[in-house]
C-alpha positions in Angstrom: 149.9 -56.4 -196.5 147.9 -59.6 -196.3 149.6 -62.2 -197.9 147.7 -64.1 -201.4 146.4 -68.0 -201.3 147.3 -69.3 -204.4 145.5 -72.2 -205.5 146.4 -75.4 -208.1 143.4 -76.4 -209.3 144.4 -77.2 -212.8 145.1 -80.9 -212.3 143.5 -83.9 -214.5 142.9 -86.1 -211.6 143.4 -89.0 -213.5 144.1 -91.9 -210.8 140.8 -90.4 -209.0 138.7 -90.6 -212.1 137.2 -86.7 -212.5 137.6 -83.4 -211.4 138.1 -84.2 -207.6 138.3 -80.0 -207.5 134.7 -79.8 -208.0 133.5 -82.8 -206.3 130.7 -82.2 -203.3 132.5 -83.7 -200.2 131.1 -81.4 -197.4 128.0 -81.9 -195.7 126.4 -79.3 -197.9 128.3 -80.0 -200.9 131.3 -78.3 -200.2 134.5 -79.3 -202.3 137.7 -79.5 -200.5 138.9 -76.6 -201.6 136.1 -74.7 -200.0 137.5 -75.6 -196.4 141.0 -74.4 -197.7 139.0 -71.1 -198.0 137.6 -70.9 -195.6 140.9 -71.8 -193.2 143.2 -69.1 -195.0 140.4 -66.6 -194.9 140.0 -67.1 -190.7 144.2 -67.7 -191.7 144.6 -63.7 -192.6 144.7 -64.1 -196.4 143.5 -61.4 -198.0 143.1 -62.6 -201.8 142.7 -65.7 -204.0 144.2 -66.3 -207.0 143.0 -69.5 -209.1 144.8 -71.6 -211.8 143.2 -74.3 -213.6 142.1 -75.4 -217.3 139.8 -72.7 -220.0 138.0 -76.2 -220.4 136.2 -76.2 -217.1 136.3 -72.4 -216.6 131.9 -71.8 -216.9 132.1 -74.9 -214.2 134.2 -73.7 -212.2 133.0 -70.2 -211.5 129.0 -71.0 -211.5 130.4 -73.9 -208.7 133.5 -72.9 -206.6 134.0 -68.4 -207.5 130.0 -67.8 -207.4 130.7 -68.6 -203.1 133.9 -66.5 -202.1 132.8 -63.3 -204.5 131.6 -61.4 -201.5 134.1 -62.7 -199.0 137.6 -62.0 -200.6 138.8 -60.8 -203.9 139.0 -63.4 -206.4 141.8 -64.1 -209.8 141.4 -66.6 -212.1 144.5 -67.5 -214.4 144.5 -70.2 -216.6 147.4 -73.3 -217.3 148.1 -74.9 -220.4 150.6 -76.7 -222.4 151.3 -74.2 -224.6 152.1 -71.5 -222.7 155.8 -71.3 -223.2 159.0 -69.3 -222.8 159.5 -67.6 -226.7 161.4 -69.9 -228.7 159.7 -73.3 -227.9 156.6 -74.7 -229.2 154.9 -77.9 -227.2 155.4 -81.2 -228.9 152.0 -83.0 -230.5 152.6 -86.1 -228.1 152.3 -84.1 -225.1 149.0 -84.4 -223.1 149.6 -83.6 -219.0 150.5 -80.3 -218.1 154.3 -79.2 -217.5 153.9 -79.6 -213.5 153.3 -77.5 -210.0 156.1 -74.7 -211.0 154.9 -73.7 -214.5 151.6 -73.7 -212.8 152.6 -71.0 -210.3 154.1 -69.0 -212.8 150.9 -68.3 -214.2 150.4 -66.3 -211.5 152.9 -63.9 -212.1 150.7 -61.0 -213.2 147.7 -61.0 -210.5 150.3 -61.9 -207.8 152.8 -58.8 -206.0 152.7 -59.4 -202.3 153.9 -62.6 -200.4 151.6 -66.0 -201.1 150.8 -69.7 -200.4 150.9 -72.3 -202.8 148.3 -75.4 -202.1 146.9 -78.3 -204.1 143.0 -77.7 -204.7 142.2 -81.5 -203.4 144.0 -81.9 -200.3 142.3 -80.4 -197.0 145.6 -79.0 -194.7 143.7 -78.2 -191.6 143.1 -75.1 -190.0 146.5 -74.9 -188.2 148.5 -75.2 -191.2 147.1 -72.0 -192.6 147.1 -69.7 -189.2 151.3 -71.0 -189.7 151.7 -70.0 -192.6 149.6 -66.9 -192.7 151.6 -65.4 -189.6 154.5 -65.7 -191.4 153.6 -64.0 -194.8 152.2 -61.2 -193.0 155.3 -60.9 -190.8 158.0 -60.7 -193.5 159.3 -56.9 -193.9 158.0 -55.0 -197.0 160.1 -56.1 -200.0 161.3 -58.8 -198.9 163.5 -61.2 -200.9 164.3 -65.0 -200.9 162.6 -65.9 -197.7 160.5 -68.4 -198.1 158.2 -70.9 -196.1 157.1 -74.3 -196.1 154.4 -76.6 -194.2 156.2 -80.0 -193.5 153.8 -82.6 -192.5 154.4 -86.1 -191.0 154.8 -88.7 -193.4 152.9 -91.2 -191.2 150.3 -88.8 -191.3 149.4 -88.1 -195.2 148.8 -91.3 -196.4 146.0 -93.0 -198.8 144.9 -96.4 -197.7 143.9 -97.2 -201.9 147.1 -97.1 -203.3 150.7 -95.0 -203.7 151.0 -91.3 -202.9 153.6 -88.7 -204.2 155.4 -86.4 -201.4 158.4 -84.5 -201.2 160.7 -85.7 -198.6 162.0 -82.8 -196.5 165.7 -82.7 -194.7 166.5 -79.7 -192.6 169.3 -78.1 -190.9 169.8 -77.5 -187.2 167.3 -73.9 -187.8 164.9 -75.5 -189.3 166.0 -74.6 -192.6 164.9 -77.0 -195.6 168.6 -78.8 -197.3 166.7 -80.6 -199.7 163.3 -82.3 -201.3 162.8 -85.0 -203.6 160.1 -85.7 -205.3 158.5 -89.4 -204.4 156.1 -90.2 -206.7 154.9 -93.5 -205.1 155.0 -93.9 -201.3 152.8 -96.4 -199.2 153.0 -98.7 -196.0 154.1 -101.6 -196.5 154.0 -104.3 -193.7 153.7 -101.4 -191.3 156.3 -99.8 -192.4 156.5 -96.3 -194.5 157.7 -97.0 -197.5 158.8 -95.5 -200.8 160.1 -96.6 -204.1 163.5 -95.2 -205.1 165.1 -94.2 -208.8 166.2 -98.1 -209.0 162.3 -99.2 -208.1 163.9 -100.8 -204.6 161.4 -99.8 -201.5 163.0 -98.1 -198.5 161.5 -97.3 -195.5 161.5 -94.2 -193.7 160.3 -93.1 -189.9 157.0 -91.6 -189.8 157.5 -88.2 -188.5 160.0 -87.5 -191.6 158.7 -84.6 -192.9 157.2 -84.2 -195.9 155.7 -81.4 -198.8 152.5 -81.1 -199.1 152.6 -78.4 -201.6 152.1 -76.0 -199.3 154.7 -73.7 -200.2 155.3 -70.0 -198.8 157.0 -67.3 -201.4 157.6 -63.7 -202.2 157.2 -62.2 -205.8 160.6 -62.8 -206.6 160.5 -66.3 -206.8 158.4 -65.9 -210.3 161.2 -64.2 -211.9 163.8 -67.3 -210.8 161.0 -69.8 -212.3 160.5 -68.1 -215.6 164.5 -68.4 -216.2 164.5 -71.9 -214.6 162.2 -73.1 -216.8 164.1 -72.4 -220.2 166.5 -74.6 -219.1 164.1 -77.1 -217.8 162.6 -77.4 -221.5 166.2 -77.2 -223.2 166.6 -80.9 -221.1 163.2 -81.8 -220.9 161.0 -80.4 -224.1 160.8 -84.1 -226.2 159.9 -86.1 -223.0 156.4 -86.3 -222.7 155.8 -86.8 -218.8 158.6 -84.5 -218.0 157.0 -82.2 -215.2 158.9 -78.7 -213.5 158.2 -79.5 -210.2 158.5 -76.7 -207.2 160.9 -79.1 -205.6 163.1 -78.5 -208.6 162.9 -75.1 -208.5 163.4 -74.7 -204.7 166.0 -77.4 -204.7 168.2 -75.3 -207.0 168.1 -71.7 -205.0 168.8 -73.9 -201.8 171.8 -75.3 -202.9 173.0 -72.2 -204.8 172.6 -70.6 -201.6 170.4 -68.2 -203.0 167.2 -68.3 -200.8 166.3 -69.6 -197.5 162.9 -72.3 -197.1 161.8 -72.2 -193.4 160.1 -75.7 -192.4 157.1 -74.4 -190.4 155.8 -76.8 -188.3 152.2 -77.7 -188.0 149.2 -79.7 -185.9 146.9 -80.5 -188.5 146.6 -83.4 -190.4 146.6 -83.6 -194.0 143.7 -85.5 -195.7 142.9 -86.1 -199.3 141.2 -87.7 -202.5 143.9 -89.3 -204.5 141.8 -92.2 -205.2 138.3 -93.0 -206.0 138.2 -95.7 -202.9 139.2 -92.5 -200.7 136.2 -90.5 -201.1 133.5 -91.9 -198.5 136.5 -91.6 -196.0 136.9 -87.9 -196.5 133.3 -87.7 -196.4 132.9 -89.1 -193.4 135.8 -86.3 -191.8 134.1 -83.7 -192.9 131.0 -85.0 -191.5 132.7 -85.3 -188.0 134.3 -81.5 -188.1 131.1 -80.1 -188.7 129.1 -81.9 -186.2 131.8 -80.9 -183.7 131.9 -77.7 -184.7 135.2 -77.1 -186.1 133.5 -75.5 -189.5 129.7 -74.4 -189.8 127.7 -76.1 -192.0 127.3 -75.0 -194.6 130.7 -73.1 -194.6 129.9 -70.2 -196.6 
């Protein structure tokens, strides 16, 4: 069975100003997301699943579904703050959404074969999906708790306007992710990588540490494990407001229960994003250069 792209495009973009999802980047107006497409398509995947806001849903298909229609089945599910486990209602002084993991669980309905997780605005390169695509489509039928990840270098995934937030990956002697923790504000400083720990100190790290990208590999059952996770997220967290259930948290816990295994799949590509406004001529200019070298046609679809 060909494995499902799942894709986060729910996001407020607030430090880039907009909905970097639907921004034209591409030499013929593509959007980032569109080369993610296009890579997990050429990648093996065989469906897309969506999530992102009712508020920009008429935008969003007349833009980004209207291309891939006739290229690969397309779901659209939809994230809010108020879609919650019975029993909890969302506090009035909440405005962001509840993070990455309670937007994966709104896939749980459209979603019954192995799948990716990615961020909508940040391009992975073509190698990253051909990785992770061979080894969805390689897992046995039924199988349970085996689970991928796309660790990219550090040094490698950086924004030169401001602080980015990574997970940063250990592994064990098979390659096996120990843990990830959530950094919310990483930049280099005086050369070195750098990022700001729970006491706001800077420490520096080397720059082929390994980091999450989001780019997460998992079978069905991990949307069970989430939904039950997640109750006793909001028992801790429901009254603060930027509380988020990040995948991390999620995958950190069946790691160390010793419940499921996250392989740390190595890849060439280089990751390249929008997280800032100041970014965007940048990644214009990259997408510029793999089209005239013939890395993607233009236009891509």
């Amino acid at each position: 069975m060909k494995p499902t792209l799942f894709v986060l495009a729910a996001g407020m973009g607030s430090r880039y100003g907009g909905l970097k999802q639907l921004d034209s980047l591409g030499p013929n107006g593509e959007t980032i997301m569109d080369y993610s497409i296009y890579d997990a398509i050429r990648g093996g995947f065989g469906k897309l699943v969506f999530v992102i806001r009712k508020d920009f849903e008429k935008d969003f298909r007349d833009k980004i579904i209207s291309k891939y229609e006739n290229h690969i089945p397309v779901e659209v599910v939809f994230q809010s703050t108020d879609k919650l486990p019975e029993g909890f209602t969302c506090p009035a002084e909440r405005t962001k959404p509840w993070g990455t993991n309670h937007a994966v669980l709104m896939g749980k309905d459209v979603i019954s074969e192995p799948f990716a997780v990615i961020n909508a605005d940040d391009f992975y390169g073509r190698d990253s999906f051909a990785v992770i695509g061979k080894y969805l489509s390689e897992l046995p039928e039924g199988a349970k708790n085996q689970y991928c990840m796309v660790g990219f270098r550090v040094g490698n995934t950086l924004s030169e306007s401001g602080t980015v937030a990574r997970g940063i990956c250990s592994t064990d002697a098979e390659g096996h992710l120990t843990t990830v923790v959530e950094r919310t504000e990483i930049m280099r400083i005086d050369g070195t990588v750098s990022y700001k720990d729970d006491d706001g100190k800077w420490v520096g790290i080397a720059d082929n540490t390994p980091v999450s990208m989001n780019m997460w590999g998992f079978t069905p059952d991990y949307f069970k494990y989430s939904e039950d996770y997640f109750v006793d997220f909001l028992k801790e967290n429901i009254d603060k407001p930027k509380a988020e259930y990040y995948i991390p948290l999620m995958v950190n816990k069946l790691i160390n229960e010793g419940t499921a295994k996250v392989k740390v799949l190595d890849t060439t590509s280089r990751w390249f994003g929008v997280t800032y406004a100041a970014d965007r001529q940048g990644v214009v200019d990259k997408f510029k250069a793999l089209a005239d070298s013939g890395e993607y046609p233009s236009p891509l679809f």
